[in-house]
C-alpha positions as CSV (number, residue, x, y, z in Angstrom):
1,X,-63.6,-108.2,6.2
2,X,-61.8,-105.2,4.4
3,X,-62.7,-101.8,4.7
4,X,-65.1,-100.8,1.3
5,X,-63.4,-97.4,1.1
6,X,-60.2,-98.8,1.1
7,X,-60.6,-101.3,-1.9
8,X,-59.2,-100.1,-5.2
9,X,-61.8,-101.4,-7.5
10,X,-64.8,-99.1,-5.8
11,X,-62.9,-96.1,-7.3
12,X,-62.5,-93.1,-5.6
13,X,-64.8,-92.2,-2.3
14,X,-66.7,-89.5,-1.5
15,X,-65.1,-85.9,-1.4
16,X,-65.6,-84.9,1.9
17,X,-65.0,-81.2,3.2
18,X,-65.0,-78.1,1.2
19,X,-62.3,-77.7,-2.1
20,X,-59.3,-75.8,-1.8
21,X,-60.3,-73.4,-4.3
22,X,-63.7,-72.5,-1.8
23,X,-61.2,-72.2,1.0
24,X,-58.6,-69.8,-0.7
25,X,-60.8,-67.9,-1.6
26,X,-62.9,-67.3,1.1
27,X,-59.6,-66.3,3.0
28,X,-58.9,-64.0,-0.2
29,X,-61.9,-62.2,0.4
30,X,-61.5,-61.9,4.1
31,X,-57.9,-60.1,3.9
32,X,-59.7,-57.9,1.3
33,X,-62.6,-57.1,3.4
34,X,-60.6,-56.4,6.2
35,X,-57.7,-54.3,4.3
36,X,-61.2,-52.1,3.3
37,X,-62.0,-52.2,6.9
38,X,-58.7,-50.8,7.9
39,X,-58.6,-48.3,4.7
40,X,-62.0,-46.6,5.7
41,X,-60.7,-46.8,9.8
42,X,-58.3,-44.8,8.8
43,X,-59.3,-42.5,6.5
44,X,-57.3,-43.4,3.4
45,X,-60.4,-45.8,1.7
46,X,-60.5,-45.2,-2.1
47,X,-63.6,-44.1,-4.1
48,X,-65.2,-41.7,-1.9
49,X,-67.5,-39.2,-2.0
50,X,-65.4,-36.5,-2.8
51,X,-63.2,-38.2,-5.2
52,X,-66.2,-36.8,-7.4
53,X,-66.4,-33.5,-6.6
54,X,-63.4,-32.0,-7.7
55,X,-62.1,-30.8,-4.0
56,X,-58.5,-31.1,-4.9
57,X,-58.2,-27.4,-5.8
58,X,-59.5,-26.5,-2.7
59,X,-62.4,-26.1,-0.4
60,X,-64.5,-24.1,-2.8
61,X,-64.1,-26.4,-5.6
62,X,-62.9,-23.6,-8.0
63,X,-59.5,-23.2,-8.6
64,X,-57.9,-20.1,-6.9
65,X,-55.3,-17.5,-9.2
66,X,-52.2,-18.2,-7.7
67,X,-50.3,-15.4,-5.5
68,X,-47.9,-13.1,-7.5
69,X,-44.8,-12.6,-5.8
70,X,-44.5,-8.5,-5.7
């Protein structure tokens, strides 16, 4: 006797085993997860908390006149 899965006429078998598209992306988010991971380790993560509170001009938060060279 023949294998059923194997004869033509019975079509296509039964997917087995997760798509490629699940699988790519799954890895996708992984490296993205991890790059975040390594962002925040290191300090450099984007979208902080003070990336709203205007500490770019300085410590106080209010921008300082600049020194006049007498």
């Amino acid at each position: 006797m023949t294998d059923p899965t194997s004869d033509p006429a019975s079509g296509p078998g039964p997917s087995s085993g997760t798509p490629r598209w699940v699988k790519v992306l799954g890895v996708l988010l992984l490296v993205l997860v991890v790059l975040i991971a390594v962002l925040h380790a290191t300090g450099n993560s984007p979208g902080g908390p003070g990336d709203h509170l205007g500490l770019a001009a300085g410590v106080s938060g209010h921008d300082e006149p600049a020194a006049v060279p007498w």
